[in-house]
C-alpha positions as CSV (number, residue, x, y, z in Angstrom):
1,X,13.0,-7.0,19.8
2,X,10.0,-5.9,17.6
3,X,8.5,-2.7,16.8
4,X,6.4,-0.4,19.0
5,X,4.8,3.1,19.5
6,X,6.7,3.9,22.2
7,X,10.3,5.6,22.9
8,X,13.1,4.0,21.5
9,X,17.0,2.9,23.3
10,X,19.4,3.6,20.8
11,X,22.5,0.7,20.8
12,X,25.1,1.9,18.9
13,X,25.2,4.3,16.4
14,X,28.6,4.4,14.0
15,X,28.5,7.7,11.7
16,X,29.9,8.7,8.2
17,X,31.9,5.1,7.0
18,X,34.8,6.5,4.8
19,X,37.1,4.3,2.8
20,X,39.7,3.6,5.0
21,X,41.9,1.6,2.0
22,X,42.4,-1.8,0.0
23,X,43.7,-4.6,0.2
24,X,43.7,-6.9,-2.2
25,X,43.9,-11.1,-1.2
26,X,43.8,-13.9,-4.2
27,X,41.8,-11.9,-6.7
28,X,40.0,-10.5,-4.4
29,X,40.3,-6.3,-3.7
30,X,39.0,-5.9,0.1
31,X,37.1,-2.4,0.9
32,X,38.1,-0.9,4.3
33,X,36.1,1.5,6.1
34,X,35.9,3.5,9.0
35,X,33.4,5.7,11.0
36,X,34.0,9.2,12.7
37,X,34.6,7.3,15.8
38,X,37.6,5.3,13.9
39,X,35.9,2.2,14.6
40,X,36.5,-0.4,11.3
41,X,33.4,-2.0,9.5
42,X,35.0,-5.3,10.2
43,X,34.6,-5.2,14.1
44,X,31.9,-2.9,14.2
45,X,29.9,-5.5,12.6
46,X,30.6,-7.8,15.4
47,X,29.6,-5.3,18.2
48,X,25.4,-5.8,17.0
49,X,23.3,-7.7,18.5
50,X,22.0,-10.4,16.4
51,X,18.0,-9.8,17.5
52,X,18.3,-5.6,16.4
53,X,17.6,-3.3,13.8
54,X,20.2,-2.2,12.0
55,X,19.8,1.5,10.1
56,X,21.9,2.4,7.4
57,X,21.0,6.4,6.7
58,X,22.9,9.1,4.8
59,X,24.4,12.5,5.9
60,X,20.7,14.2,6.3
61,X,19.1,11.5,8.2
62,X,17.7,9.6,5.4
63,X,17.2,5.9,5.9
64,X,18.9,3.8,2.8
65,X,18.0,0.3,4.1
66,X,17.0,-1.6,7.4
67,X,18.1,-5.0,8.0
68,X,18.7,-7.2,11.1
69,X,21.7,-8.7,9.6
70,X,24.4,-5.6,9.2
71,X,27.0,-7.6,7.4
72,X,24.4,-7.2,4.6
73,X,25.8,-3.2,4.5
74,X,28.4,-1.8,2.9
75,X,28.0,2.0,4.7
76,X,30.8,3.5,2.4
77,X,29.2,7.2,2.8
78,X,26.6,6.2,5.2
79,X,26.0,5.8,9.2
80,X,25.1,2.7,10.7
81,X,22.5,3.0,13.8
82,X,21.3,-0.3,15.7
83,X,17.8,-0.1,17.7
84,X,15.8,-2.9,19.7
85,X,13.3,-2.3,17.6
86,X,11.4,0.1,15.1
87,X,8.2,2.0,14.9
88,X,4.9,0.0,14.4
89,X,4.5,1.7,11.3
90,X,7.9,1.2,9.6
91,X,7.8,-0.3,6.2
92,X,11.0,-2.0,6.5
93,X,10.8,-2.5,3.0
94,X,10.1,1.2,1.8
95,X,11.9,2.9,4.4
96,X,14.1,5.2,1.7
97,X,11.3,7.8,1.3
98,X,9.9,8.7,4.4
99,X,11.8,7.9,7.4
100,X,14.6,9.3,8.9
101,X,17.2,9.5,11.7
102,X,17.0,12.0,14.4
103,X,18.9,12.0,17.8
104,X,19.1,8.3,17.7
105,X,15.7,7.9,17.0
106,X,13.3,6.4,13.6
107,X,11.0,9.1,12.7
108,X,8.7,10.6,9.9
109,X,10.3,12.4,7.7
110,X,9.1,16.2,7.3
111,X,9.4,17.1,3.9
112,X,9.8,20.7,3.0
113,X,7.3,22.6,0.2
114,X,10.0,21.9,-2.3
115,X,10.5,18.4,-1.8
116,X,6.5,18.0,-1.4
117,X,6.4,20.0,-4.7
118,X,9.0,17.9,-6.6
119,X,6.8,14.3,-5.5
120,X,3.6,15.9,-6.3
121,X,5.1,16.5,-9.8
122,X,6.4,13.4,-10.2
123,X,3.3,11.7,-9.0
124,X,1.0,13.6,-11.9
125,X,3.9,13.1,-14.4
126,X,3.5,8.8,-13.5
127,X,-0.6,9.5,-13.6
128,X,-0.5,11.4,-16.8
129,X,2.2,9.1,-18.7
130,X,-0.4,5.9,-16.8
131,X,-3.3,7.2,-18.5
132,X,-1.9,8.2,-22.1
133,X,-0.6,4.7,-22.3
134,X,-4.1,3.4,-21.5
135,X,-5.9,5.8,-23.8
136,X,-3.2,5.0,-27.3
137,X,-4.6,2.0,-28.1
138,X,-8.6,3.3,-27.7
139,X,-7.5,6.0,-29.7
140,X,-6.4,4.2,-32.7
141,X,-9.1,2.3,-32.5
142,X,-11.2,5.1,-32.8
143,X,-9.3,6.7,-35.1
144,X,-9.6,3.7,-37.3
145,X,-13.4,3.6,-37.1
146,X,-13.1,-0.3,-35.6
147,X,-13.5,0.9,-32.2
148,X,-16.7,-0.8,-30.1
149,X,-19.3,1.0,-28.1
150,X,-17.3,-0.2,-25.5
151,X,-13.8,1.4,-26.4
152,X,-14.9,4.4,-27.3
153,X,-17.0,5.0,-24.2
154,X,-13.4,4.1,-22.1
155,X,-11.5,5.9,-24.0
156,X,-14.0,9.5,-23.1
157,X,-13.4,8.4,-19.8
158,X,-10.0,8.2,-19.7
159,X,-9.9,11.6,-21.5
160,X,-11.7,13.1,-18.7
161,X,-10.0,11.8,-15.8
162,X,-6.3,13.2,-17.9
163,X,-8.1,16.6,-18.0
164,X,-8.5,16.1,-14.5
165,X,-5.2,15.5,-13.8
166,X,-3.6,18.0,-15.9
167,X,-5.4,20.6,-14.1
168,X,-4.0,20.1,-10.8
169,X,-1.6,22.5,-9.1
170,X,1.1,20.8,-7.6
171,X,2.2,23.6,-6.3
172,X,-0.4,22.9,-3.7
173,X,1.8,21.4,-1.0
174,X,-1.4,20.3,1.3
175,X,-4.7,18.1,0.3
176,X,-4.7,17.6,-3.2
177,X,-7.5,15.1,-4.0
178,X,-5.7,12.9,-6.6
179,X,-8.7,11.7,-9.1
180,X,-9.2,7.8,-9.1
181,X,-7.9,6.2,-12.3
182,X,-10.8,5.4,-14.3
183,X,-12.1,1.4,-13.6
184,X,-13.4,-0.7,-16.6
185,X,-16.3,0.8,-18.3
């Protein structure tokens, strides 16, 4: 077990869990599922290895969650792929975003100019809404004439660095230099 740079054995791999009925027992209503290879969640989740990863990923490859316990998933809609181990870079704990499954195997996630246009957008939009929320308050002070030397001066600052920001083109799918928020003036 662990993680590594190197290739990969894929264990199992149980694909596209679909609700396979209820069953209600006290008060209790019981999900079934089953995979493509008509294996139930149940007693697949007996067939892993206790000392593996266990992948839960969607119908494009997209990682969901990564556990070592898989009784923790319930893969209605998902796949469910065990590995010995993971690549050293995994963030187990952010592995949504940018890892995926391909032929059995943990890898980085290429994201097409669409996709990489959408997070560059949404990383300006965060940026921008970051820095008006620090400027409001310097501005009211200002606006109030009770802002110090100090506020006012941070405030300019701030200005500047949103200007920044506003002007780039996230259209740009490759090396955009994202401006460093400003630090306490």
């Amino acid at each position: 077990m662990g993680r590594s740079g190197g290739e990969r054995m894929m264990m199992k791999n149980y694909t596209n869990f679909k609700e396979a009925g209820t069953q209600h027992i006290e008060h209790y209503a019981v999900l079934f599922m089953s995979c493509d290879q008509g294996v139930d969640w149940y007693e697949a989740v007996t067939t892993f290895a206790n000392d593996t990863y266990k992948i839960q990923y969607d119908s494009n490859g997209v990682i969901n969650s990564v556990t070592q316990d898989a009784s923790m998933f319930t893969p209605l809609g998902y796949s469910v792929l065990e590995l010995p181990e993971l690549p050293a870079t995994v963030d187990v704990l952010l592995s949504g975003s940018v890892w995926v499954v391909r032929d059995g195997k943990v890898v980085p996630k290429v994201f097409t100019p669409a996709e990489l246009m959408s997070k560059n957008r949404d990383r300006k939009e965060r940026l921008l809404s970051q820095a008006t929320e620090q400027m409001s308050p310097l501005q009211d002070a200002v606006e109030l004439n009770i802002a110090t030397d100090e506020e006012a001066e941070r405030l300019l600052v701030w200005r500047k660095y949103r200007v920044v920001l506003s002007r780039i083109d996230v259209a740009q799918t490759d090396g955009i230099e994202w401006p460093q928020p400003p630090v306490a003036v």
